[in-house]
C-alpha positions in Angstrom: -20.4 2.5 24.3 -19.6 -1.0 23.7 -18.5 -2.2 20.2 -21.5 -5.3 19.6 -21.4 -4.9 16.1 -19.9 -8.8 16.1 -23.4 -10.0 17.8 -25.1 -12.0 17.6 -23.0 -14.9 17.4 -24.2 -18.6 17.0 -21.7 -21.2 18.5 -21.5 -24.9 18.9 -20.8 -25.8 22.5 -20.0 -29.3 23.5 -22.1 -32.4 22.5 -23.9 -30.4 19.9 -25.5 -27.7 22.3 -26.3 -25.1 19.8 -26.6 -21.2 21.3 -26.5 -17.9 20.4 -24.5 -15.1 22.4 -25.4 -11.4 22.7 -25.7 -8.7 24.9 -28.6 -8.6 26.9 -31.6 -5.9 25.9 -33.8 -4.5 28.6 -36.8 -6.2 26.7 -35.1 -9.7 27.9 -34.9 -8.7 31.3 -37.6 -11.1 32.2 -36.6 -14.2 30.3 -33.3 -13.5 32.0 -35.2 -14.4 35.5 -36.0 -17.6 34.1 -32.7 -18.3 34.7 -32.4 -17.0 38.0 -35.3 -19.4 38.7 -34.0 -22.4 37.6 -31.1 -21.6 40.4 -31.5 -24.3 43.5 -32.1 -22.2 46.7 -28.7 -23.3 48.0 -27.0 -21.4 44.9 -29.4 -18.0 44.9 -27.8 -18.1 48.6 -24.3 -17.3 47.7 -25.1 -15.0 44.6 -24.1 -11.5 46.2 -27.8 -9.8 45.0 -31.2 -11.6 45.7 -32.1 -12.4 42.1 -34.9 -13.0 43.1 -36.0 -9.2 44.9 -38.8 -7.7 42.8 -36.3 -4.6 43.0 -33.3 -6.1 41.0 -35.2 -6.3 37.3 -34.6 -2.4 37.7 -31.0 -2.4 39.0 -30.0 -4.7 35.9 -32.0 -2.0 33.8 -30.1 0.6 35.4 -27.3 -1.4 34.6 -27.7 -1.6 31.4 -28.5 2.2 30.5 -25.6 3.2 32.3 -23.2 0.5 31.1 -22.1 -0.3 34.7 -22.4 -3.4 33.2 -21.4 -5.6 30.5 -23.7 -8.4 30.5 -23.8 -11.1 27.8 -26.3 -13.9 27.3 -26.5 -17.6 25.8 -30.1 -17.9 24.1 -30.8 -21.8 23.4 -34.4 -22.3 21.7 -36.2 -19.2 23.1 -34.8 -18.9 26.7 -31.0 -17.7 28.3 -29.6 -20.8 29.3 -26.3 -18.8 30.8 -24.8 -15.0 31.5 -21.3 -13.7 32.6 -21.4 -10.1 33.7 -18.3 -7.8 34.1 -18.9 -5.2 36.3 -16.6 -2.3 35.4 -14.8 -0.6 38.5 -15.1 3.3 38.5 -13.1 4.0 40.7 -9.4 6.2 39.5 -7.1 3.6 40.7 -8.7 0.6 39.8 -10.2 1.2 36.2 -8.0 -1.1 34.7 -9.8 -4.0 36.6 -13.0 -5.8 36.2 -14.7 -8.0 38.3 -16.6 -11.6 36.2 -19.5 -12.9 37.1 -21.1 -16.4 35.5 -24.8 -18.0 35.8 -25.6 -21.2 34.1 -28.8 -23.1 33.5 -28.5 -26.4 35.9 -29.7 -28.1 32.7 -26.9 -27.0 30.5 -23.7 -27.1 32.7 -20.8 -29.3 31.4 -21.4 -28.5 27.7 -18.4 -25.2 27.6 -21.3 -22.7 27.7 -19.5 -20.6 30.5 -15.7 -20.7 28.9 -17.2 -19.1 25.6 -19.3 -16.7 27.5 -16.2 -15.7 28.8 -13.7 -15.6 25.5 -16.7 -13.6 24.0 -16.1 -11.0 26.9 -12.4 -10.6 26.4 -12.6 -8.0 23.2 -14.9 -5.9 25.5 -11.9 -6.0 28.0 -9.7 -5.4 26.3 -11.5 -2.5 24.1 -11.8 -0.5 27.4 -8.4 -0.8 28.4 -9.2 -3.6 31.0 -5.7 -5.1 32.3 -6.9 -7.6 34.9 -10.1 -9.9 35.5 -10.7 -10.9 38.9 -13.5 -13.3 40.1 -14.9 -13.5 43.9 -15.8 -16.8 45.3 -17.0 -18.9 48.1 -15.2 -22.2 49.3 -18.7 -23.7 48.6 -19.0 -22.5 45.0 -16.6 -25.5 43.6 -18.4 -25.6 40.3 -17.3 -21.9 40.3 -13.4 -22.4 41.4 -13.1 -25.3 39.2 -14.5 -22.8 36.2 -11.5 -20.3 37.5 -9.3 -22.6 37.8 -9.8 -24.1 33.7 -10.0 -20.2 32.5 -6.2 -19.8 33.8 -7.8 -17.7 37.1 -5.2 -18.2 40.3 -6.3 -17.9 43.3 -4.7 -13.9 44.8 -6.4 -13.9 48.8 -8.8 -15.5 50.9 -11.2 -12.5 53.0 -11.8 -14.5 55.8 -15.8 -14.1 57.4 -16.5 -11.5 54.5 -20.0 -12.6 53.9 -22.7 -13.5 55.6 -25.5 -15.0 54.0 -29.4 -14.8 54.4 -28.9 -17.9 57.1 -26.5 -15.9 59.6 -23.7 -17.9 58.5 -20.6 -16.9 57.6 -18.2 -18.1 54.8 -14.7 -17.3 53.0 -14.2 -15.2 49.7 -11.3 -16.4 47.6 -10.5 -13.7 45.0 -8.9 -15.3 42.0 -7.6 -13.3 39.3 -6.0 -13.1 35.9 -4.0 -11.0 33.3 -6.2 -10.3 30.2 -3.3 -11.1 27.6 -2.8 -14.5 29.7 -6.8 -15.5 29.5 -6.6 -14.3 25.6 -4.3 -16.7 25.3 -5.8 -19.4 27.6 -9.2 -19.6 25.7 -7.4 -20.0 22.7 -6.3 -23.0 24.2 -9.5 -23.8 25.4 -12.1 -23.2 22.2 -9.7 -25.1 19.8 -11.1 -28.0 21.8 -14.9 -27.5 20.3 -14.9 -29.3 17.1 -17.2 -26.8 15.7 -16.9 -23.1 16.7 -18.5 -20.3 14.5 -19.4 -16.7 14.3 
């Protein structure tokens, strides 16, 4: 079980954006698919799940019973304005990776909400002997690669054709990955930037 005796934590993002970060409880589930709302059509498209399927408020509950997943939340005045999700890999041979995932809130993009979702993520890593983050992504996601690419991801392989969406079409994945030590130190780069940053 996850250490989350540090939570919650309230930070100050960029231009004042208050928030507090915790792990998400199954009783938050729902305001969780606020969020998922608030996605345009365009970006639910090249989210790997349908957020949106009736079915997927129980796989994220069976998620978080079984800790498959790490998932941590921004709360800003009563709703989750972002999450990042690490999805831990099971398998022998690959344990010491994980794979990041990161929503945010169209309203609330550009304020440094994602980069300290993140950072907040790294101690989890690291706690479970996690070695290397890795991050899948579509030439279309460039709010996504740009996010990567400021986190100190580089880019490993491009899967050419792997997905195709709801549409029939077909697109790219770029996998970008990074050492854990490497984005510990990256974020420290990154968060001394915030003039105010508090736990």
């Amino acid at each position: 079980m996850a250490n989350n005796s540090r939570f919650p934590r309230r930070i100050t993002c960029r231009q004042g954006l208050a928030i507090e970060v915790k792990p998400l409880l199954v009783e938050d589930i729902a305001v969780l698919r606020e969020l998922h709302r608030a996605l345009s059509e365009s970006e639910r498209a090249l989210l790997r799940e349908d957020v949106l399927d009736p079915h997927y408020e129980s796989e994220i509950k069976r998620q978080i019973t079984d800790e498959h997943v790490y998932r941590l939340v921004a709360w800003h005045k009563g709703k989750i304005i972002a999450s990042v999700a690490m999805h831990r890999n099971r398998r022998r041979w690959m344990r010491h990776t994980t794979g990041m995932r990161v929503i945010v809130h169209p309203d609330y993009r550009r304020h440094g909400v994602a980069l300290v979702l993140m950072e907040e993520c790294i101690p989890y890593a690291q706690e479970y002997g996690i070695e290397k983050l890795y991050m899948h992504i579509m030439p279309a996601q460039q709010g996504a690669i740009n996010l990567a690419k400021q986190f100190g991801f580089h880019r490993e392989a491009t899967l050419r054709d792997h997905v195709k969406d709801k549409y029939g079409s077909y697109h790219d994945i770029r996998v970008y990955a990074i050492d854990i030590q490497a984005a510990a130190r990256k974020m420290e780069d990154l968060l001394s930037s915030f003039h105010d940053y508090c736990g």
